[in-house]
Structures are given as structure tokens and as C-alpha cells.
C-alpha positions in Angstrom: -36.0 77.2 12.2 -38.9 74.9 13.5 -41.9 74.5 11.4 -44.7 77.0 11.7 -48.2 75.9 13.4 -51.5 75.9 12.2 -54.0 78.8 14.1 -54.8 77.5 17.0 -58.3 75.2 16.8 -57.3 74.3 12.8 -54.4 72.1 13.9 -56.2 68.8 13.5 -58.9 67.5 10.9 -62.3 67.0 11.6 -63.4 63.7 13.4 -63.6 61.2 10.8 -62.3 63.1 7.9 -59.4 60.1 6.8 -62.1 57.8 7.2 -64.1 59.5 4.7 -61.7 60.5 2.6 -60.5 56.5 1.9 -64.2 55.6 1.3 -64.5 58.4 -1.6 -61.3 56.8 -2.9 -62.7 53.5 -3.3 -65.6 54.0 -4.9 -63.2 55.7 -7.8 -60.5 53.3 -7.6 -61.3 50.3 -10.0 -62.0 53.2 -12.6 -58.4 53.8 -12.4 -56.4 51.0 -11.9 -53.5 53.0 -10.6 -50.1 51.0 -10.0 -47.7 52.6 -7.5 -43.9 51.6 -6.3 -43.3 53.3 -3.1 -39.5 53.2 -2.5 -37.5 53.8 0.8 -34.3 55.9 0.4 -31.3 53.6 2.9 -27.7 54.7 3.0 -25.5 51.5 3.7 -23.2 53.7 5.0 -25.6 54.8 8.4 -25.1 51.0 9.2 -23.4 51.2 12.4 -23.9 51.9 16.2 -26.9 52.0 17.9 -29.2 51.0 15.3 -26.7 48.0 13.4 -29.0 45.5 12.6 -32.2 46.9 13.0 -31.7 49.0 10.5 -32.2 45.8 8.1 -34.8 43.7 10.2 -37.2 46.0 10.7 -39.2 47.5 7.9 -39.9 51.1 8.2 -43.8 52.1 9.4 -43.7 55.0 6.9 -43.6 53.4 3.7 -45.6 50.8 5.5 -48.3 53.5 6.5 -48.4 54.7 2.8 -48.9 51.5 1.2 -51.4 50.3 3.5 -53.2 53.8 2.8 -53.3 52.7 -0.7 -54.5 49.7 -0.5 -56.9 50.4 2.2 -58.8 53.5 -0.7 -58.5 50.6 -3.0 -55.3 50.7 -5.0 -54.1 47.1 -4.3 -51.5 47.5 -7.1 -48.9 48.4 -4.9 -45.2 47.4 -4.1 -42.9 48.7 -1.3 -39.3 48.2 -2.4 -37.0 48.6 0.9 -33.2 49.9 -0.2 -32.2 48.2 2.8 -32.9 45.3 1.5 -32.8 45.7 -2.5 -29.6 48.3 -2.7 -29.2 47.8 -6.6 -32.9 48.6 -7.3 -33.2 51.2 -10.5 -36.9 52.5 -10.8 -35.8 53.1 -14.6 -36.3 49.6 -14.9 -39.7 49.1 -12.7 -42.3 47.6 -13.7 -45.3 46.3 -12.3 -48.3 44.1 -13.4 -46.3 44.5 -16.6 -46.2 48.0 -17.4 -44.6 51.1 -15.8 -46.3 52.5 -12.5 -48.6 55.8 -12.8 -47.0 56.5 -9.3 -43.5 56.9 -8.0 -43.4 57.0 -4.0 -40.1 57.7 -2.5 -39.4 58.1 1.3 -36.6 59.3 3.1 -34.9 60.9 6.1 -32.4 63.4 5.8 -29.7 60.9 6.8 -30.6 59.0 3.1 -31.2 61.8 1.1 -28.3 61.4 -1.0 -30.0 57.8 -2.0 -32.8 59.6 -2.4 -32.5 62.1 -4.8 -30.2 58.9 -7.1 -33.7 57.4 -7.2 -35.3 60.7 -8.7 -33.1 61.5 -11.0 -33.1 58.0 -12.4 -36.9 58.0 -12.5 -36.5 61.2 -14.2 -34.6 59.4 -16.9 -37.6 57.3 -17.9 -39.0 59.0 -21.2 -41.7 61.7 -20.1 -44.6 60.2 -22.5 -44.6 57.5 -19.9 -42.9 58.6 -16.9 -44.7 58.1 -13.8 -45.5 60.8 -11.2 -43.1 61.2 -8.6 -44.1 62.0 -5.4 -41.4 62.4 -2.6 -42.4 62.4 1.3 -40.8 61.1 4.4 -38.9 63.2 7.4 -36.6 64.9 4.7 -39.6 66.2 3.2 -41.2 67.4 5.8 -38.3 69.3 6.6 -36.4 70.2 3.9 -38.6 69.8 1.0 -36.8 71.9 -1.0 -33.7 69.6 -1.2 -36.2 67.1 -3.4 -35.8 69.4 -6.4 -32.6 69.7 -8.1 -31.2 73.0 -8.6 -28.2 72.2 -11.3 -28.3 72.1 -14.3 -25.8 69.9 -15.2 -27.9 67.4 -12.9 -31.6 67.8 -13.9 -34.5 65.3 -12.0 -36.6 66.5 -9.4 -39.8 65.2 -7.6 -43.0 66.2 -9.2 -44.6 67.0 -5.8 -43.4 66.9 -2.3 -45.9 66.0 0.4 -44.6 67.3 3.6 -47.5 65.4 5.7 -49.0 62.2 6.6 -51.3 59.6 4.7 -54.1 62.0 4.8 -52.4 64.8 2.2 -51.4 61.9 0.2 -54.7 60.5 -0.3 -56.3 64.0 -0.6 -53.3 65.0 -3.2 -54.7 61.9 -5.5 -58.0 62.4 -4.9 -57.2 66.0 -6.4 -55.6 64.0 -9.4 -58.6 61.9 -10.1 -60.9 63.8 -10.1 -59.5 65.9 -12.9 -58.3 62.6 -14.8 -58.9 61.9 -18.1 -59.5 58.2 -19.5 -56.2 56.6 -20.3 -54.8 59.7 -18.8 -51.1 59.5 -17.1 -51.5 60.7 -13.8 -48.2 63.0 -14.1 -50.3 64.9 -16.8 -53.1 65.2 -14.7 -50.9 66.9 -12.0 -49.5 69.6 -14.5 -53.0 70.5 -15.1 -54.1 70.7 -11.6 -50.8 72.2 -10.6 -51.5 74.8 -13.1 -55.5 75.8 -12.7 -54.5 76.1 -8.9 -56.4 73.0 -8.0 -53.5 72.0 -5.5 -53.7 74.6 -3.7 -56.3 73.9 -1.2 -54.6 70.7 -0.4 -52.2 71.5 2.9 -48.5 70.2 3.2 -47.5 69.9 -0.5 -44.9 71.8 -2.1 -44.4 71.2 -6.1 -42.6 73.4 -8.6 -43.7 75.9 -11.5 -41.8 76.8 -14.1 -38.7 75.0 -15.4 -35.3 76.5 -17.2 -32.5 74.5 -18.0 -34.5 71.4 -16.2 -34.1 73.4 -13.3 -37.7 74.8 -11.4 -38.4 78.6 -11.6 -40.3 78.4 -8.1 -41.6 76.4 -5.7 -45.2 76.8 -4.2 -45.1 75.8 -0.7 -49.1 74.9 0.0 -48.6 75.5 3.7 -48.9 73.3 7.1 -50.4 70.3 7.1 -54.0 69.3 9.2 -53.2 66.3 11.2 -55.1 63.3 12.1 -56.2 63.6 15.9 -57.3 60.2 16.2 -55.0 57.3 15.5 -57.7 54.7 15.5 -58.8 56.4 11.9 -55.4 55.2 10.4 -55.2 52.4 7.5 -54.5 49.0 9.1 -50.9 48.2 9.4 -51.3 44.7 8.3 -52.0 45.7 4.9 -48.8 47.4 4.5 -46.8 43.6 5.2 -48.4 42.3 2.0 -46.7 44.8 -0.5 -42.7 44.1 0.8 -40.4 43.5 -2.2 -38.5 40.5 -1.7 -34.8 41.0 -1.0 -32.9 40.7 -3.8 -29.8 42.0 -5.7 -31.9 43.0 -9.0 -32.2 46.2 -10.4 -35.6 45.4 -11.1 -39.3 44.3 -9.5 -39.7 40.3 -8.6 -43.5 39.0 -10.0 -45.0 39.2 -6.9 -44.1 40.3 -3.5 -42.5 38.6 -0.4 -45.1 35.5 0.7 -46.6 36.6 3.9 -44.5 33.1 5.6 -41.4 35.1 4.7 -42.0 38.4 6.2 -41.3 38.1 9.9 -38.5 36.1 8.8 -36.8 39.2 6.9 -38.5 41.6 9.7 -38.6 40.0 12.8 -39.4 43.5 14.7 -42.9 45.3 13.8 -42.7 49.1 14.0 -46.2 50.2 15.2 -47.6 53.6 15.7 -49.1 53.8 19.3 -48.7 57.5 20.1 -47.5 61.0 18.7 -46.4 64.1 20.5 -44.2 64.9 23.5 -44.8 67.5 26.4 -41.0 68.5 26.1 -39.8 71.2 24.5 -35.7 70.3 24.2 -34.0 72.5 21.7 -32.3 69.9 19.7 -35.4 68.2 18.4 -38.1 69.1 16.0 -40.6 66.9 17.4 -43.0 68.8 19.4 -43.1 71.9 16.5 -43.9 68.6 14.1 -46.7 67.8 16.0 -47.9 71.7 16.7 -48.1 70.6 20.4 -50.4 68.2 19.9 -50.5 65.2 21.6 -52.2 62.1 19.8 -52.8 58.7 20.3 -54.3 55.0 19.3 -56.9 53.5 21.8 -55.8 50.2 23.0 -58.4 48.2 21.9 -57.0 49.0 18.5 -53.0 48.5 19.4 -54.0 45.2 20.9 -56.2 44.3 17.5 -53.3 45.3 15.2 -50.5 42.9 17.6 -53.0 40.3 17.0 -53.4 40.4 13.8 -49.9 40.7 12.7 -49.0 37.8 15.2 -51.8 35.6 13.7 -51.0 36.6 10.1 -47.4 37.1 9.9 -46.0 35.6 13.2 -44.9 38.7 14.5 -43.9 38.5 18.2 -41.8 41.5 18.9 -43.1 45.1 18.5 -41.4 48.6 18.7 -43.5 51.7 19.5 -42.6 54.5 16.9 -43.6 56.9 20.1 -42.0 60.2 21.2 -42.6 59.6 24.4 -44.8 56.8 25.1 -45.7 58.0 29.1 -46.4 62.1 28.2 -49.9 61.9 29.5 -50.2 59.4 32.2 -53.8 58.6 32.3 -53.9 57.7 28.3 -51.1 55.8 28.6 -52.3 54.0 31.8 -55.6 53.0 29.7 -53.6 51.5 26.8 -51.3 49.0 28.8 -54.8 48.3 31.2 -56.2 47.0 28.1 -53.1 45.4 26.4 -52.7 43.8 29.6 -56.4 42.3 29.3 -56.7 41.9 26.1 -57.4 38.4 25.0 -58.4 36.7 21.1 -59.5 33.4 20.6 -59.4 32.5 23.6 -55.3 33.1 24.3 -54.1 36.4 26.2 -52.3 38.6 24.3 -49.3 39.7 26.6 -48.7 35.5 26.2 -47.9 35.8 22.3 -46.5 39.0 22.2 -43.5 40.9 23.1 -42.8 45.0 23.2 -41.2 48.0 23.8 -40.7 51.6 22.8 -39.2 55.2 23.9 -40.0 57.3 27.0 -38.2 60.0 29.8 -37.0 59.1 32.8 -38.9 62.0 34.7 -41.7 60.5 33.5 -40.5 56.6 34.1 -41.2 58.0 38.0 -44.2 59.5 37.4 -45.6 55.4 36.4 -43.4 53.7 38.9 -46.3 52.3 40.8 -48.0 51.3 37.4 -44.8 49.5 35.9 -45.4 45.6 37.1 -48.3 46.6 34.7 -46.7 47.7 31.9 -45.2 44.2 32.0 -48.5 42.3 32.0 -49.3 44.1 29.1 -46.3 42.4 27.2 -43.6 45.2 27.5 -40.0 44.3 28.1 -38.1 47.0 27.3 -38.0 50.9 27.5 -35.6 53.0 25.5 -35.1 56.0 28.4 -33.8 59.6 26.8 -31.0 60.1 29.5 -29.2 62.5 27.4 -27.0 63.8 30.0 -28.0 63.3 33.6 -26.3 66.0 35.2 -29.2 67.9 33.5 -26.4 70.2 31.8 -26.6 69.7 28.1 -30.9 69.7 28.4 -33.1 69.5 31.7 -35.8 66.8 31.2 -36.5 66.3 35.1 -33.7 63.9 35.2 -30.5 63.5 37.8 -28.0 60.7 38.5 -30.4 59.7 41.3 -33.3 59.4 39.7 -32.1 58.3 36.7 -30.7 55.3 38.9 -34.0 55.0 40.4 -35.6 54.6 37.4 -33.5 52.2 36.3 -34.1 50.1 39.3 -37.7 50.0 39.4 -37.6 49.1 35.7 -35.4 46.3 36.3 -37.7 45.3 39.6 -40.5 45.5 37.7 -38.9 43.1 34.8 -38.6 45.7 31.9 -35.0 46.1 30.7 -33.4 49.9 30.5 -31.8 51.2 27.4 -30.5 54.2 28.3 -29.7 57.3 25.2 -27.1 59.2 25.6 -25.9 62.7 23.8 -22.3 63.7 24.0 -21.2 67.3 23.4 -18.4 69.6 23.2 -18.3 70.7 27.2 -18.6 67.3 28.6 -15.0 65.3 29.2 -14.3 61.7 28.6 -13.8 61.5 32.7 -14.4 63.9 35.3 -12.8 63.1 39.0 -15.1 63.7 41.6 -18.5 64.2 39.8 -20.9 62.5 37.4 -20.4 64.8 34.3 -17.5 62.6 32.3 -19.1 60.1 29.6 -17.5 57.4 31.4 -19.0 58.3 34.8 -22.3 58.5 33.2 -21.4 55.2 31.5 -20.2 53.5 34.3 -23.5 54.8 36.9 -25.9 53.6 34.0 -24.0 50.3 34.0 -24.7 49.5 37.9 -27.8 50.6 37.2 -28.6 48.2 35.2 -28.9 49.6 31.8 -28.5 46.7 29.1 -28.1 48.4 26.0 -26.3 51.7 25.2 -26.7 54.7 22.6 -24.2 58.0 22.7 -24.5 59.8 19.6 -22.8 63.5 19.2 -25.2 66.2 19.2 -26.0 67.2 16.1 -27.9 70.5 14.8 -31.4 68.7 13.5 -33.5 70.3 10.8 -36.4 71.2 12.3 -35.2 72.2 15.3 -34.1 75.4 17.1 -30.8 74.8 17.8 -30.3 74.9 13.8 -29.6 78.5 12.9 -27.7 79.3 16.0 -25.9 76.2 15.5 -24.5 77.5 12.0 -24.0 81.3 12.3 -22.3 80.3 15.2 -19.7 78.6 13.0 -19.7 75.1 14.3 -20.9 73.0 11.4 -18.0 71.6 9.4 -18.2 72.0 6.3 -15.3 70.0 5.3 -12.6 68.2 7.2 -8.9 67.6 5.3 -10.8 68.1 1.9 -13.4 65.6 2.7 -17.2 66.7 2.3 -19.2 66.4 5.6 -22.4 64.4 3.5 -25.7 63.7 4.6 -25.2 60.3 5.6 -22.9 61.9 8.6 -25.5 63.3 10.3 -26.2 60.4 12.3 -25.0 61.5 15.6 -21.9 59.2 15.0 -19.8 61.4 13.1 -18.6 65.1 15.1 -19.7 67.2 12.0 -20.4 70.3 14.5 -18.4 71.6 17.3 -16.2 74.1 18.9 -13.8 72.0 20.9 -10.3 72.9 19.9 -9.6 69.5 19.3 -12.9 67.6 18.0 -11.0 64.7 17.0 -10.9 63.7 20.9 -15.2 64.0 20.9 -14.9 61.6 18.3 -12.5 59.1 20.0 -14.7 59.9 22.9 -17.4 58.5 21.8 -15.7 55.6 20.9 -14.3 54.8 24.3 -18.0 55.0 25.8 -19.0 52.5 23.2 -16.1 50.3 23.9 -16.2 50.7 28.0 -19.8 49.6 27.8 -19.4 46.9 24.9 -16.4 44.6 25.7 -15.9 40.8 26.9 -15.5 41.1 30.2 -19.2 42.8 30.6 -20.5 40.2 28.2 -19.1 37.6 30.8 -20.8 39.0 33.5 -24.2 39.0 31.8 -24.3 35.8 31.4 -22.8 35.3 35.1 -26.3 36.9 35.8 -28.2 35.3 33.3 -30.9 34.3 36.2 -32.7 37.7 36.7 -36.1 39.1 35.1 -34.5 40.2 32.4 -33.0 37.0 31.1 -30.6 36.6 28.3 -31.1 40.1 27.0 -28.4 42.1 28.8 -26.0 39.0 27.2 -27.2 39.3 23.2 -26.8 43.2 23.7 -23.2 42.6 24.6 -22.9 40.3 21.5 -24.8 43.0 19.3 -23.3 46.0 20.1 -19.4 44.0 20.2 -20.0 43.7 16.7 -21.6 46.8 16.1 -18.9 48.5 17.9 -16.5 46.8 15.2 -18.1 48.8 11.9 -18.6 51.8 14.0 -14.9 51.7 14.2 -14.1 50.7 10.5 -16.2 54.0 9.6 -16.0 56.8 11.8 -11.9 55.7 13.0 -10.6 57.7 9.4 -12.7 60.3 10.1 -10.9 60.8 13.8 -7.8 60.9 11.7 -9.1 63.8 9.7 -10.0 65.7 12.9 -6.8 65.2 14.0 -4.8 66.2 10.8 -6.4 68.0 8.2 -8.3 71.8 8.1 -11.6 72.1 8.9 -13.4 74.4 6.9 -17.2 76.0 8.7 -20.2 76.6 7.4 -21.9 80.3 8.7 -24.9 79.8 7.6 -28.1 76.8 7.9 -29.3 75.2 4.5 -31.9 77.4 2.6 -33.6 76.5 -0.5 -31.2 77.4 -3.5 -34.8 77.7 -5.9 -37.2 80.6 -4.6 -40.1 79.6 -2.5 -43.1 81.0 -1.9 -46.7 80.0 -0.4 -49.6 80.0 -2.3 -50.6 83.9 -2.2 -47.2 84.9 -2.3 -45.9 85.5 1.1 -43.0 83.8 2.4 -43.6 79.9 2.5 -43.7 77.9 5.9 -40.7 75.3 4.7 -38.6 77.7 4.0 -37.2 80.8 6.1 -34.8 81.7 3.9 -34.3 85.5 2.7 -35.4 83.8 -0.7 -38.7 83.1 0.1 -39.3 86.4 1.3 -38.0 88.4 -2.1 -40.8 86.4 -4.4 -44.3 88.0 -4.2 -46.0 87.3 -7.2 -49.7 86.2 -7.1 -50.1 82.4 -8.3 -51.6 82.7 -11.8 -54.6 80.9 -12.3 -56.5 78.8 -15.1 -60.0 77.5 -15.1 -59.9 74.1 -13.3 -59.2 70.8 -14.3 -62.4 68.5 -15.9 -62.0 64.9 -16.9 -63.7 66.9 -20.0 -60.2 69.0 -20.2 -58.6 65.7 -20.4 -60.2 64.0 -23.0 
């Protein structure tokens, strides 16, 4: 079930290509005067353990990335509404600069998707004579895009288009749009015609719809793998992205203008930045590396150190997270970004003096920098989110044991850098084990001494994406239902046992929640602040504070569902999620999102019309 890769040599775009493509884009821009709302999908029920709290004070980098991409090619009419922070926004009631955007934006992962499709449909309901395009994107999409488009009847509203890639097929998708627009054209009647003359289809990583019975699509055309962008450096700015925030609010509509720039770090305090994509490992449960078609890309850091300057200077951002997969996967490019962080130096004032970051790597490969970590912390770092997983190398073998997981953990600490360990529980491991390392608590307790300050144990959970997916479902441990409650979206978080063959899954869950609590408790956040003098300062101490009350919703949430496990039936799905619409690529054969007996039966050639003219249009 991972995602297909590109022929080897046509994985990445020409040197250069984004950069160009944005400059074309402006010099077309003012003739449109495009307005756009790009919305991110949140579920308030995912608030809980590990991420409580930065969930809501951090804004997502990638509506960020997409708005700064739009401003950037010249469409400064742009506003990024944040459901995390605006949960009664209706797009049926957006408007901006006065009238009704040309463009719809959403973004979601799979976790918000039920959020996300409520926002379609209710775009949907605005009349189609002015109904802007709708354009869905984010991890769901790029997974699942077929989920975007609503196969009942009785529930009509799909997206338009579904880009299933980065900025760069977003931009080129509009580009297509524009250049086929017609004066005082809506853009959503520009896409029909391009859709239908075939004009799409040379744009990679879109899938959109043809046909339509019942409000319900025919097919969907599945345009194939996107081309990635090799070099970071060539992405939009991330400080234009901070300009286009929606203030918080409980309206259902848009404020008159968007957060003041004073007011942003205040509502975010934590900037997500993109330093690096790609990871070496190859681990079952995640869909990363097959994302990435085993590439390995990064941003120089000259450029990381500009962007921490700029959003300190203009926003007052201090504290950064690295949206890496594995920030140390190639030792020598890491090694020359954290040289130059560590140098770095703007008007006069070093850099690692006004900022603060961290961001996620592998233990195995914690070892491999040892030497280099007292460097890492001159460049500003202060805290390293480690993918533990299970140390007695059991559940997945990333290099990493009990020793040198404690090793690890002791030259971070040495060095200044605080551990957060992440942890995966699963059906074989016990809550204690006498006489060995495998229990949760034994982990727990070894990571503890180690000096981890913050803690994550999430159930493994079959990933779209990923290859333990199908196996995963025909092997019948995905619950569909628990004591005639739904397993939803929303539950795939890692904190909810939604899969597993234990014969009592209840205990997994209550398992979890004694790690949580063994780690997160009183007496540990005593003895934090006992030994409050190290490197590492008040940090292990807040944790304690953060996660106590995290621990306290994670309870409220997941403590009914325990009580389901325990009591009711549980009924299993056999069988992963497949498109319920037929999907097809663009000549016909089966389509790359989808590898579902479905997309196999439809062969039928694309039909095509001449293509779109702006002469068409008028």
C-alpha cells in the first residue's frame, strides 16, 4: 500500500523549476486578482497526549507553505483560517475583500478528515454561479485522495481537485487555470474546461473527478506521482505565510483583516520550519520514505539561519520546531547546517543568542553525532525528539538497544540538549516484564534514569501509506466497531487501540495509560525541580506540569473507550480502505492512489476536447 515512485532519474524537478514557475505567476497575477481562503481541517477531539497544547500554539507549516506560495507568485489576497483556532468557521459565509473567494484551500490529515470533508460539503452549498474552486491537499490527500470526494448521494459535496503534492503542483495547477481564463471568468469554470480538453493532465499529483450522477462523480482521474522539489532553498519564504493568520475568533465568518503581525507569536509561540525531508529508514509502519521516493532533501543553512532571523526580527519568534523526518540521516549535511547556524550572525547579534530549537531524529544516529553534539547546541538546539519506539529492537530495529539508547541519552543531556524519547506500544509487549527490558514500564522507567524529560507512547496503528496497511486489515485487526460505537478518523491518533489481536485490548489501552501516568505524576515533578540546577534547566519541570494536565483529557477521552474494550463486541474490518468511486490514471491503467481492484476494472481512454483559450472563455 505505499505510494508508487517516479522512474528512477524523474523523481525530482529540474534545478530551478519552482523558482521559475513563481516568476511566470507574477507577471500574470495583477490581471487576475484572485482571492483565496486556505483552511486547515482540526478535530478538537485529537486534543490530548503528546501533542496537548501544541496542537493550538503552533500553526501548521503546510497551510503556511501554501499561503506564502501564493503570495510569493503574487496573489496577496490571501487568508489562512486555522480550525484550531476558529472551530465555528463556515466557508458558506466567507468572504474576503468583500466578495466570495475564486479559491477554496483546504488541508488536512487523515486524523481531521471528518472536519474536512464538513468544510466541503458546506462550500459546496454556496450557489454554483459563484461558488469558488475547491481544492483539497494536505497528508489525507496525498494519501487517500479519494476520501475528498463524496460517494453518497444523500450527502453530495466534493472537492473540485485534489492535489496530492507540494507547492509546486499547486502553483503549476493554477498556472494551468490561467492560462485558459477568461476575463471575469470564475476560476471553477475555468477548471471544467481544462479538466475536460485534457489540459490537467500533464500536471503530476492531481486527482479530480469526471462525470457526476446523483452529485456523486462517475470517475476519478488520478494524474500520477508528483516531481518533487530537490532543493529546499527554492521554497516561498516562510515569513510570508505569518501575515495571512485569521485571528482567533468564535465567528462563522472572516475578520477584516488578518492577525497584526505583534499578535502572532503571541497566538503561536512555536514556529514550524522545514529544514529537511527524507529518512534512510525503511520501518514498516510509516509512509515516509515511499513519500519521499527515497530521496533525501534538504535547506542549506545559510537559508535556515536567514528564515530564524527574520521571523525573530519580524514576529518575535524565539522557539523553532524542525518539521524533519530525521534531522541527522546524512551526517555531513547535517553537520554543515548546525556549523553555520552556530556561526551565523545578523546585525551584529549571533543568532544561537536569540533563538531557540529543536526537532526529530534516531537514536542510532544520535551516536553517530555524539562528538558533534556540544555543537548542535551552539547552534541554538535544546531539544531532540529521539524515535525510541521500542528499545529491545522487537517491534522495529532502528540500530537502537537499552544501552545505547541510555547512552544517547546521556551525551544529549552532557551536551545540554534535552531527550524526548517516542515510544510505540503494541499487542506483544506487557505492561511489566520481570527480569528484562521489554515491559512499557521498564522501558519507561530506563528512559526516566536516563534522563528523558518528555514522554510519547502512542499504540501502533496501521498508517495509510504504509506497508503494514493491507496486512494489517486482512489480517483482521482493525476494529471496526467496539459496543456499537464507530472507530472514526479522529481515533487514529495512536491514543485510541483501534487495531489489535490481544485477547483483551482493553488492557493495551489501560496500558498505555499507566506509562503516561508512571512518567507524569507529582512526585517526578518534585524531583525536577529538586534538580532544577543542571543544563537543561526548568524544562524537565514544565514537562511534568504539561503532560499532568495532558494526562488529565487523555483520560476524560480514551477512559470510555477502555470500558468499551472491556464490555462490548468488537466487530473487524478484513479489508484496507479503497476508493468506493472508480479510479483510473490518465491513459487508463490503474491509478497510483489507489490499489484497489476498482481501479484496475476501468480502462477507458480519457476523451479529449481541443484545449482551453482565454478565446474559449470569452
Amino acid at each position: 500500500m505505499e505510494l508508487p515512485r517516479r522512474a528512477r532519474g524523474d523523481e525530482l524537478l529540474k534545478p530551478g523549476e519552482l523558482t521559475r514557475l513563481r516568476g511566470r505567476l507574477r507577471t500574470v497575477a495583477l490581471d487576475h486578482d484572485l482571492a483565496s481562503v486556505i483552511a486547515c481541517a482540526f478535530d478538537h477531539r485529537t486534543r490530548m497526549l503528546p501533542f496537548i497544547f501544541a496542537d493550538t500554539r503552533m500553526a501548521p507549516a503546510g497551510v503556511r507553505a501554501i499561503g506564502s506560495a501564493m503570495v510569493d507568485a503574487g496573489f496577496d489576497k490571501t487568508r489562512i483560517v486555522l480550525q484550531q483556532w476558529n472551530r465555528n468557521f463556515r466557508p458558506s459565509r466567507m468572504q474576503l475583500d468583500g466578495r466570495i473567494p475564486d479559491l477554496f484551500m483546504v488541508s488536512s490529515m487523515s486524523l481531521h478528515s471528518e472536519e474536512c470533508m464538513d468544510l466541503i460539503r458546506d462550500a459546496y452549498r454556496i450557489d454554483p454561479a459563484h461558488r469558488p474552486l475547491i481544492i483539497a491537499g494536505g497528508p489525507h490527500a496525498v494519501y487517500e485522495p479519494y476520501d475528498l470526494f463524496s460517494a453518497n448521494p444523500a450527502r453530495p459535496g466534493s472537492a473540485d481537485v485534489v492535489v496530492t503534492g507540494e507547492e509546486f503542483v499547486m502553483l503549476s495547477l493554477i498556472e494551468v487555470l490561467l492560462s485558459a481564463r477568461g476575463r471575469r471568468e470564475s476560476m471553477r469554470s475555468a477548471f471544467v474546461r481544462a479538466r475536460d480538453s485534457g489540459a490537467l493532465d500533464d500536471v503530476p499529483g492531481l486527482v479530480y473527478s469526471r462525470g457526476s450522477r446523483n452529485g456523486v462523480p462517475e470517475e476519478l482521474i488520478d494524474t500520477g506521482m508528483q516531481r518533487l522539489v530537490g532543493d529546499l532553498d527554492e521554497l516561498p519564504h516562510p515569513v510570508l505565510g505569518y501575515r495571512l493568520l485569521e485571528p482567533p475568533g468564535r465567528h462563522a465568518t472572516l475578520s477584516g483583516r488578518a492577525l497584526p503581525i505583534d499578535q502572532v507569536a503571541k497566538k503561536s509561540p512555536i514556529s514550524s520550519l522545514v529544514l529537511t525531508f527524507g529518512c534512510k529508514f525503511n520501518c514498516p509502519y510509516c509512509p515516509i520514505p515511499a513519500y519521499n521516493q527515497r530521496q533525501y532533501r534538504i535547506k542549506s543553512g545559510e537559508r535556515i539561519a536567514e528564515e530564524m532571523w527574520r521571523l525573530n526580527k519580524e514576529y518575535g519568534f524565539r522557539y523553532f520546531f524542525g518539521a524533519d523526518d530525521n534531522f541527522f540521516n546524512n551526517k555531513s549535511r547535517t553537520l554543515d547546517i548546525v556549523e553555520k547556524l552556530a556561526r551565523a550572525e545578523f546585525d551584529g547579534v549571533r543568532l544561537s543568542r536569540r533563538v531557540r530549537w529543536g526537532t526529530e531524529v534516531t537514536v542510532h544516529d544520535t551516536l553517530q553525532m555524539k562528538e558533534h553534539l556540544p555543537l548542535m547546541r551552539d547552534s541554538g538546539c535544546r531539544a531532540l525528539w529521539l524515535g525510541v519506539e521500542d528499545m529491545t529492537a522487537i517491534l522495529v530495529n532502528k540500530g537502537q538497544s537499552g544501552d545505547k539508547t541510555t547512552e544517547a541519552f546521556r551525551v544529549l543531556r552532557e551536551a545540554g540538549i534535552c531527550p524526548m524519547p517516542m515510544m510505540m506500544h503494541h499487542d506483544a509487549q506487557p505492561l511489566y516484564s520481570r527480569g528484562s527490558d521489554y515491559g512499557l514500564l521498564n522501558q519507561i522507567e530506563l528512559l526516566r534514569r536516563a534522563g528523558a524529560v518528555s514522554m510519547q507512547v502512542l499504540m501502533l496503528t496501521p498508517a495509510a501509506g504504509s506497508k503494514l496497511l493491507e496486512p494489517t486489515y486482512t489480517s483482521g485487526q482493525v476494529f471496526k466497531s467496539v459496543g456499537g460505537k464507530a472507530v472514526r478518523p479522529h481515533m487514529h491518533d495512536g491514543n485510541y487501540v483501534v487495531a489489535s489481536n490481544h485477547k483483551h485490548p482493553w488492557q493495551k489501552q489501560m496500558t498505555m495509560l499507566a506509562g503516561y501516568l508512571y512518567f507524569y505524576n507529582p512526585i517526578w515533578f518534585i524531583v525536577a525541580l529538586i534538580r532544577v540546577k543542571t543544563r537543561v534547566s526548568m524544562k524537565p519541570a514544565n514537562m511534568q506540569i504539561i503532560g499532568m494536565m495532558g494526562l488529565v483529557m487523555t483520560i476524560a477521552r480514551t477512559s470510555g473507550w477502555a470500558a468499551r474494550l472491556m464490555f462490548g463486541r468488537i466487530e473487524r474490518l478484513t479489508h484496507p480502505p479503497v476508493s468506493q468511486i472508480p479510479m483510473r490514471s490518465i491513459d487508463g491503467t490503474p491509478a497510483g492512489h489507489d490499489t484497489s481492484v476498482t481501479s484496475i476494472q476501468i480502462q477507458r481512454p480519457l476523451v479529449r476536447h481541443p484545449a482551453p483559450t482565454r478565446e474559449m472563455a470569452r
